[in-house]
C-alpha positions as CSV (number, residue, x, y, z in Angstrom):
1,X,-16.0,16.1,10.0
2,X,-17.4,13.4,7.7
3,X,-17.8,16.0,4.7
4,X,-13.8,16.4,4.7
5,X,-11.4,15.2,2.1
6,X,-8.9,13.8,4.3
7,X,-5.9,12.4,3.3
8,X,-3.6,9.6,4.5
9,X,-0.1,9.4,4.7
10,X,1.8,7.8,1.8
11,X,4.1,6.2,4.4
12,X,0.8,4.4,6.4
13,X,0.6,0.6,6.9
14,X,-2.1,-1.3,6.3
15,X,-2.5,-2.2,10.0
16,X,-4.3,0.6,11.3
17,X,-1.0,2.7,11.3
18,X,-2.6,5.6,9.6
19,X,-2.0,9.2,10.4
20,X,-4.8,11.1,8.4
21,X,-5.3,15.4,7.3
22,X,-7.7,17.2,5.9
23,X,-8.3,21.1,5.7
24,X,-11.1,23.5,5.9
25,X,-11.7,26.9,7.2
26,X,-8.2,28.0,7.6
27,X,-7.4,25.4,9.6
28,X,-6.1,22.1,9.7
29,X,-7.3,18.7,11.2
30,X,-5.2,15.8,12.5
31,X,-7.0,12.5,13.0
32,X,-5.8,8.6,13.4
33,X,-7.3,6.0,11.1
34,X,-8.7,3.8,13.7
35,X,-10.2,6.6,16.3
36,X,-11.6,8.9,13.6
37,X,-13.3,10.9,16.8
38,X,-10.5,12.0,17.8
39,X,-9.1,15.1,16.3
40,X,-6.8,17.8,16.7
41,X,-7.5,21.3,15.1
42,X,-4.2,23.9,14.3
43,X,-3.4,26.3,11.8
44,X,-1.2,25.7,8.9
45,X,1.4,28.2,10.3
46,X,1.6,26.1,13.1
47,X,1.7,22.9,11.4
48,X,4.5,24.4,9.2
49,X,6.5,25.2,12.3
50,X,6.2,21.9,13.6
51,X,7.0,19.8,10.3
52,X,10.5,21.7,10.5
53,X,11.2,21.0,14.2
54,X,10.0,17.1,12.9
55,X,12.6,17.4,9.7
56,X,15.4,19.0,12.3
57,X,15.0,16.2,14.3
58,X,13.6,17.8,17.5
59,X,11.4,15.3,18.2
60,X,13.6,11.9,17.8
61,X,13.7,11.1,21.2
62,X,9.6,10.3,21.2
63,X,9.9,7.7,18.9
64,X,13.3,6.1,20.0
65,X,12.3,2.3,21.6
């Protein structure tokens, strides 16, 4: 996954707080900054759905302290 352009979020810190993605094949990879090993593979239909759940607020609750 090395030979990937992956990009981080504008909206990263520069503490490790870094959500990264990067695309290839038709499909779309998910990583965190500090455990680049770890990766989740979708496809950019399901991403798209899940971005508007994320905008509509379905997932609030996770990130409430």
């Amino acid at each position: 996954m090395t030979h990937l352009n992956w990009q981080k979020s504008s909206f990263s810190s520069d503490q490790a707080n870094c959500v990264e993605i990067a695309s290839a094949n038709e499909l779309i990879y998910i990583r965190e900054s500090d455990d680049p090993a770890t990766i989740v593979t979708t496809t950019p239909t399901k991403l798209r759905t899940w971005i508007h759940g994320a905008k509509a607020g379905e997932f609030d609750h996770l990130t409430e302290a």
